[in-house]
N, C-alpha and C positions, 0 to 999 in steps of 0.2 A: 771199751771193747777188748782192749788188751791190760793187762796186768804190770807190763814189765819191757814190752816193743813198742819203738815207737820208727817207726819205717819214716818220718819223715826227715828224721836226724842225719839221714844217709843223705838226702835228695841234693846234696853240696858235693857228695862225691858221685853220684849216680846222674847221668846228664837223660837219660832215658828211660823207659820201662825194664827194657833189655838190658843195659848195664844194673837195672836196682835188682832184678832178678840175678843177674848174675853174681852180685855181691851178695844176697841174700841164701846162695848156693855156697858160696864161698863161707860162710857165718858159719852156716850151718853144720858144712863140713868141719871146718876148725872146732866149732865148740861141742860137738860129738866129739873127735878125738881127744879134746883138753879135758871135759868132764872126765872121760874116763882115765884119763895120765893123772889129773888133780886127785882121783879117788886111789889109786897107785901111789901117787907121792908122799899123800898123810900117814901113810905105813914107813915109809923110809925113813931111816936114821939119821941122814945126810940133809938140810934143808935148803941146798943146793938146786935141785929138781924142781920142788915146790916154787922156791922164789921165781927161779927163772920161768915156770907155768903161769904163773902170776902176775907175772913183769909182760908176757903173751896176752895174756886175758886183758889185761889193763889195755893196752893197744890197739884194739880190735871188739871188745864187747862196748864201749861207747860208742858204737858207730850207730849201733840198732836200739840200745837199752835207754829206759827212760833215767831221769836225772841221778832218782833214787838209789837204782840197785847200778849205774856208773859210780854214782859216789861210793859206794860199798868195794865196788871192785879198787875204786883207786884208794881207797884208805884200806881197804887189803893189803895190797900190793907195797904199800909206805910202811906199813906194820910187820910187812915182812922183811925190811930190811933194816929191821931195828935188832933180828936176833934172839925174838920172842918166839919161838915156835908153836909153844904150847898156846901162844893167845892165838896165834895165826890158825894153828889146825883147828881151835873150838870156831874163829870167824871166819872158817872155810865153810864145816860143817852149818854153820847158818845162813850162809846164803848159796850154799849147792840148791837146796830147794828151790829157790828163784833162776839160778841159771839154769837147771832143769827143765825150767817154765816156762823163762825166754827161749831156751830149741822147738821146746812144742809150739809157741806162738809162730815162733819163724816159720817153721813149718806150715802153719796153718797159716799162714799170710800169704805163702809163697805158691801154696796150693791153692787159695782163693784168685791171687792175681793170674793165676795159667789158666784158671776155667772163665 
């Protein structure tokens, strides 16, 4: 059904329908605002920003994402504190498409579970 959400990954922090919805607002929120700071940060000079968007992502997209694209974020996030940037901005740009996909999922989960 889904590509990249797995809504049951939460069910350890969400004791309720009410609380999974409300983390699921919370996701959402967050990973709207970090896509668009992550697509800001690959221009910056500095890889300061980036890491620390990174070091955010890692913390918070394994809540809802399935194995796959967590393990992608966390071996993101280790690669970018090795001071590789040019590897890091090409393995941003490869898995933006999937965090992309995960918001629309969320989205479309979180609008299925309110009707």
């Amino acid at each position: 059904m889904y590509s990249y959400l797995d809504p049951s990954r939460a069910q350890e922090f969400a004791m309720d329908k009410a609380q999974m919805l409300t983390l699921a607002e919370t996701f959402e929120s967050s990973l709207t605002n970090d896509l668009q700071a992550l697509q800001d940060a690959l221009g910056h000079p500095d890889p300061d920003p980036l890491r620390r968007l990174l070091h955010s992502l890692k913390g918070y997209v394994t809540f809802l994402s399935k194995d796959d694209l967590s393990a992608q974020v966390i071996e993101l996030e280790s690669v970018s504190r090795q001071h590789e940037l040019d590897k890091v901005r090409d393995m941003v740009m490869k898995v933006l498409p999937s965090l992309q996909q995960l918001l629309a999922e969320v989205s479309r989960w979180k609008s299925a579970e309110l009707s």
